[in-house]
C-alpha positions in Angstrom: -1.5 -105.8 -29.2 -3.1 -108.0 -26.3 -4.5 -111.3 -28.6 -8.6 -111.9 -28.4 -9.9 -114.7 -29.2 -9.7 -114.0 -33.4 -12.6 -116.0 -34.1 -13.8 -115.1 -37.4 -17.6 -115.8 -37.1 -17.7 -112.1 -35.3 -16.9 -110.5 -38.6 -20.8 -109.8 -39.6 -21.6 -108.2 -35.9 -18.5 -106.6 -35.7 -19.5 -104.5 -38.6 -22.7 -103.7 -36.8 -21.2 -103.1 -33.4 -18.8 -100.4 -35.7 -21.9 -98.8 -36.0 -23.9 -99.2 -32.8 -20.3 -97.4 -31.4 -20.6 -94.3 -33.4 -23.7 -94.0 -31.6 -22.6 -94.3 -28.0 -23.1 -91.1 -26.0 -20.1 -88.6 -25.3 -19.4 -86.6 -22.2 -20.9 -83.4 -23.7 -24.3 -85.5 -23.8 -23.7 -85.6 -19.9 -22.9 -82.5 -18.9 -25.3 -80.6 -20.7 -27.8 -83.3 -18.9 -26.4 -82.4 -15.2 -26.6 -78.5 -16.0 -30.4 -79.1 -17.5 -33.2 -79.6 -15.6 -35.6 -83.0 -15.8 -37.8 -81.7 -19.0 -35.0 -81.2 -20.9 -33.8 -84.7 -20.9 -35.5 -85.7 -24.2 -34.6 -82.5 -26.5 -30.6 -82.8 -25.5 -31.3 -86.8 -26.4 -33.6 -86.5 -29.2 -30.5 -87.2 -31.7 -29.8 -91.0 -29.7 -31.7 -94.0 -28.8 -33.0 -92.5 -25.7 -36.3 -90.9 -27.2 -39.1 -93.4 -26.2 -42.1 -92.3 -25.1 -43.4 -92.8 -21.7 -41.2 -91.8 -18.0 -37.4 -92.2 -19.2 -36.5 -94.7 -17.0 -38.7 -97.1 -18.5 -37.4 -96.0 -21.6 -33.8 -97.1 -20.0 -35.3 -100.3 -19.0 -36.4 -101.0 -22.3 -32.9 -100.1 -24.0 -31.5 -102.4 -21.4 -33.1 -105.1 -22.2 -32.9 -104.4 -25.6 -29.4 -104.4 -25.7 -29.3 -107.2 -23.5 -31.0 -109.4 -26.7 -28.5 -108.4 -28.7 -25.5 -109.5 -27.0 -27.2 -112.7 -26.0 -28.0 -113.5 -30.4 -24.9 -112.4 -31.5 -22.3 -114.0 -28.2 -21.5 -117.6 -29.7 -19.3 -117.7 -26.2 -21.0 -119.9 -23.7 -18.1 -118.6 -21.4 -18.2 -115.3 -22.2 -21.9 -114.8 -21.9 -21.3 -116.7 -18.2 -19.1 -114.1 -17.3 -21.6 -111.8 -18.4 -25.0 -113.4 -16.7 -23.2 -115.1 -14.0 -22.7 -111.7 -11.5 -26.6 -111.1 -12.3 -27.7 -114.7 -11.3 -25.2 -114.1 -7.8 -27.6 -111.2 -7.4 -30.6 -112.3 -7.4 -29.6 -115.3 -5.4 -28.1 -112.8 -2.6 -31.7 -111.2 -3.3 -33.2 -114.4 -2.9 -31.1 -115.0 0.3 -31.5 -112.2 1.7 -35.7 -111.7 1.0 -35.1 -108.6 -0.4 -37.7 -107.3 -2.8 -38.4 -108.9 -6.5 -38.4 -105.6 -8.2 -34.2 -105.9 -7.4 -34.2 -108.9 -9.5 -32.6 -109.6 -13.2 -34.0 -111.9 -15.8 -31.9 -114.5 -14.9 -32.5 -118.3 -14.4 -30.5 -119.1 -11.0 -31.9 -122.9 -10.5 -28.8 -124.1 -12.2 -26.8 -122.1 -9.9 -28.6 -123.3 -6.8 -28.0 -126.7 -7.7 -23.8 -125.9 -7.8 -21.8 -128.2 -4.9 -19.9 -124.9 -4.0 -23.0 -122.7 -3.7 -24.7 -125.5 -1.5 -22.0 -125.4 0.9 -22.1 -121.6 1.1 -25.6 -121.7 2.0 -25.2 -124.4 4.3 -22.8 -122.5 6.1 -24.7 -119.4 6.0 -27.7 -121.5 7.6 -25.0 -122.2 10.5 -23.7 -118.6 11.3 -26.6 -116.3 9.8 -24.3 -113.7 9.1 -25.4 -111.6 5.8 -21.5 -110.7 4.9 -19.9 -113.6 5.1 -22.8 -115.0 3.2 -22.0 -111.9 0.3 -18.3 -112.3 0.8 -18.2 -116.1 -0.1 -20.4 -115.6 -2.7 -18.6 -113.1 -4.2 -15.3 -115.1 -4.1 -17.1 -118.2 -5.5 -18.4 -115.6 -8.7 -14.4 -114.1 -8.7 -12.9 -118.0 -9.0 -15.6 -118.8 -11.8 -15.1 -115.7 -13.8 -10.9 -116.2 -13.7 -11.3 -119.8 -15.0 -13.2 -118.5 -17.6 -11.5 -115.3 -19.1 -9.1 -117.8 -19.9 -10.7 -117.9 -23.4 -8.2 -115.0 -24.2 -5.3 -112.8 -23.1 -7.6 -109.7 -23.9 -10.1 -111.4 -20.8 -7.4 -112.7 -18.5 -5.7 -109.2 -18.8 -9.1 -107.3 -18.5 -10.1 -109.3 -15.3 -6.7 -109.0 -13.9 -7.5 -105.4 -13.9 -10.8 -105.8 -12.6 -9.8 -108.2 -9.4 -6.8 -105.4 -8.6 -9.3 -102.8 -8.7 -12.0 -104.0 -6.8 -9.1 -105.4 -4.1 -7.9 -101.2 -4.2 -11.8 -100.6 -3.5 -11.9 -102.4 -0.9 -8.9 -101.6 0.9 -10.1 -97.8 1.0 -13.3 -99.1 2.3 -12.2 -101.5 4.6 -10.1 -98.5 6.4 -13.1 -96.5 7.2 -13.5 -99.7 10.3 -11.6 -100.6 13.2 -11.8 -104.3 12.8 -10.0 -103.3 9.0 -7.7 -106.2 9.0 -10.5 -109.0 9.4 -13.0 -107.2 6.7 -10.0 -106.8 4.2 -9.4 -110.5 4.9 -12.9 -111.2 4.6 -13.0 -109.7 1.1 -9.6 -109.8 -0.8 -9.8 -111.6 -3.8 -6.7 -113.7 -4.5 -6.6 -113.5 -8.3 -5.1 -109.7 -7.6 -1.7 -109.2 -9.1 -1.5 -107.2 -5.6 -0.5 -108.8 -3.1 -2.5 -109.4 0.3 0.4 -108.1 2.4 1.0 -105.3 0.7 -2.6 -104.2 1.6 -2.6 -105.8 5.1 0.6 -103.9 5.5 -0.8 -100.3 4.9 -4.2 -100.3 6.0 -3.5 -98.1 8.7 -1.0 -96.1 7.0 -1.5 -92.1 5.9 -2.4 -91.4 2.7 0.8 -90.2 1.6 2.6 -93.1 2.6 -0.1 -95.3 0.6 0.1 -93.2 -2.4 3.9 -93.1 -2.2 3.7 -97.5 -2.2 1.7 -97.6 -5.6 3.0 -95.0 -7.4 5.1 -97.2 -9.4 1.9 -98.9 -10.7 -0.6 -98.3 -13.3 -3.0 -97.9 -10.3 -0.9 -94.5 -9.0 -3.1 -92.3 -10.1 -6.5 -93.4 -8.6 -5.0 -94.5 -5.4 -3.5 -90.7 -4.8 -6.4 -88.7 -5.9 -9.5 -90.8 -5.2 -7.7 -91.6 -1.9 -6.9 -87.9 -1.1 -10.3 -87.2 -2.4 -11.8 -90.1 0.2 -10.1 -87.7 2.9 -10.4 -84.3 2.0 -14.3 -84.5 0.8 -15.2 -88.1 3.3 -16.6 -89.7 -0.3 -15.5 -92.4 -2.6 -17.2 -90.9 -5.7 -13.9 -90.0 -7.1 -12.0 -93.5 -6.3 -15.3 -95.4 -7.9 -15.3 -92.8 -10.8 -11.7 -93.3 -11.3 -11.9 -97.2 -11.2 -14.8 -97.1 -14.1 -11.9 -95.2 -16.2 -9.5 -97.6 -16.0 -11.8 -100.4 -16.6 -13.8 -98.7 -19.7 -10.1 -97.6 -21.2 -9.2 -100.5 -21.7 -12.3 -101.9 -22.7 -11.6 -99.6 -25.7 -8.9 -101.8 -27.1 -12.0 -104.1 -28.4 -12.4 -101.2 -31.3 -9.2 -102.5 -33.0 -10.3 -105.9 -33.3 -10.9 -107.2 -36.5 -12.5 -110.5 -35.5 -13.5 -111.8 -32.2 -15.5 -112.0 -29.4 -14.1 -109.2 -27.6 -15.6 -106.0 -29.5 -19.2 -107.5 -28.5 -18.4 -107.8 -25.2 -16.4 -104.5 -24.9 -19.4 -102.4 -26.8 -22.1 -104.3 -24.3 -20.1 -103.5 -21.4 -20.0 -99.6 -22.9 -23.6 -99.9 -23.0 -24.8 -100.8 -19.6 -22.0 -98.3 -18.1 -24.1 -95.3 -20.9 -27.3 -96.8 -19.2 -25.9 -96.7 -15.6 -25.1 -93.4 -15.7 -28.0 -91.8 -17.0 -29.8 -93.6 -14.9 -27.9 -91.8 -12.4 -28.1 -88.5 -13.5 -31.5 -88.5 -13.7 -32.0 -90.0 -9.9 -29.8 -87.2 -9.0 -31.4 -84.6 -10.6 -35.0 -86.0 -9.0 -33.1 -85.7 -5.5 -31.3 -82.6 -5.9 -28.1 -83.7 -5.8 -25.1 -81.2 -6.0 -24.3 -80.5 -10.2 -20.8 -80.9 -8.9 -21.2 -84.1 -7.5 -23.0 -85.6 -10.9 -20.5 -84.4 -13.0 -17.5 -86.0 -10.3 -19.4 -89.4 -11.1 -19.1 -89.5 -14.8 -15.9 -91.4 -16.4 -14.4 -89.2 -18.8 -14.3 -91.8 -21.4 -17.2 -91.1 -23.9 
């Protein structure tokens, strides 16, 4: 069993997240959602949370925030509630950055963050060449390096975010592929922390898919490097490679609901949570646009 953090303060909300758990929507919630139209949102929820009155994504909104309280009380985890905040406040300084429009922003404080020596210089330098992803890019590394100092607080983190950085570097490979200048982008965005190496990217981004799939299929990540990359090239979307990403990340997530004590169940139900809310926001955008039933239901991690 990968260690947490044991702390046994969390007993008390522990209990309570046991029970916030049960709760937690399952895939059958989903697909009957994605066959139904709009108006039938509410009956097919009218057993969960999801029954506020008013237009549902308000209601979603509210839940958010909601929820948001909760792990904010309960987290006694300064750096566990900075790797939780901390992307939020990078996003509404690229927002900021970029003047993009309010409504994008989080309820976070970033005037602390402004203030940072490392986040001075990025802007500095952004001031010098103007350009918008290099600006993203070094932000994004500066967020990577803070979040691996802190998931140091347990294995359970350092092993979680291990994940996370090898994922998002597999993300980017695929996406970095789709332009000619490949090898500068994918330089541009690796994240070092990835128990990949940069190479081993560098060395196959123009490679076929077979010989790609063939490279990692000794890894953990075999499986969503073959089909969300033959997906990617068959159908020309990444819906199954982000779909399959979620999975990974949300499974082991699910090794929080055998902890006893610790931080880690809090953060693993919150981060369960804002993935339920993210996806029936989702669904419900796609049914307002139309989109394809088979598309939705290609989108939803299989995890519930």
């Amino acid at each position: 069993m990968i260690k947490g953090t044991e702390d046994t303060r969390y007993a008390f909300v522990n209990g309570m997240i046991r029970a916030k758990e049960a709760k937690l929507l399952r895939k059958n919630h989903f697909d009957r959602l994605i066959e139904a139209g709009i108006d039938n949102f509410r009956p097919i929820l009218s057993d969960t949370v999801y029954t506020g009155t008013g237009e549902f994504l308000g209601v979603l909104m509210d839940i958010e925030k909601q929820e948001r309280q909760f792990f904010n009380k309960y987290c006694l985890h300064n750096e566990v509630k900075e790797i939780v905040f901390l992307p939020e406040a990078i996003h509404n300084l690229k927002v900021k950055l970029k003047n993009g429009d309010t409504r994008l922003l989080y309820d976070v404080d970033i005037s602390g963050l402004e203030s940072s020596p490392e986040i001075i210089e990025i802007i500095s330098e952004y001031l010098k060449h103007k350009n918008i992803f290099i600006l993203s890019t070094e932000l994004d590394k500066f967020l990577c390096k803070k979040i691996k100092d802190l998931s140091n607080i347990s294995q359970f983190f350092s092993e979680y975010f291990k994940i996370y950085f090898d994922l998002e570097n597999i993300r980017s490979f695929f996406r970095a592929r789709q332009f000619e200048n490949s090898v500068e982008i994918f330089k541009q965005v690796y994240i070092e922390y990835s128990s990949i190496s940069e190479k081993i990217f560098l060395e196959n981004l123009n490679k076929d898919i077979d010989t790609i799939t063939r490279i990692f299929r000794n890894t953990i990540y075999g499986n969503i490097v073959e089909q969300g990359g033959n997906y990617l090239e068959t159908q020309g979307s990444f819906l199954k490679l982000e779909r399959l990403c979620d999975e990974m990340k949300l499974q082991f997530l699910k090794l929080t609901r055998y902890y006893t004590f610790g931080v880690e169940p809090l953060f693993g139900y919150y981060q369960f949570k804002l993935s339920e809310i993210k996806r029936l926001r989702q669904v419900y955008m796609g049914k307002q646009y139309n989109i394809p039933v088979a598309q939705l239901k290609e989108s939803i991690p299989d995890v519930w």
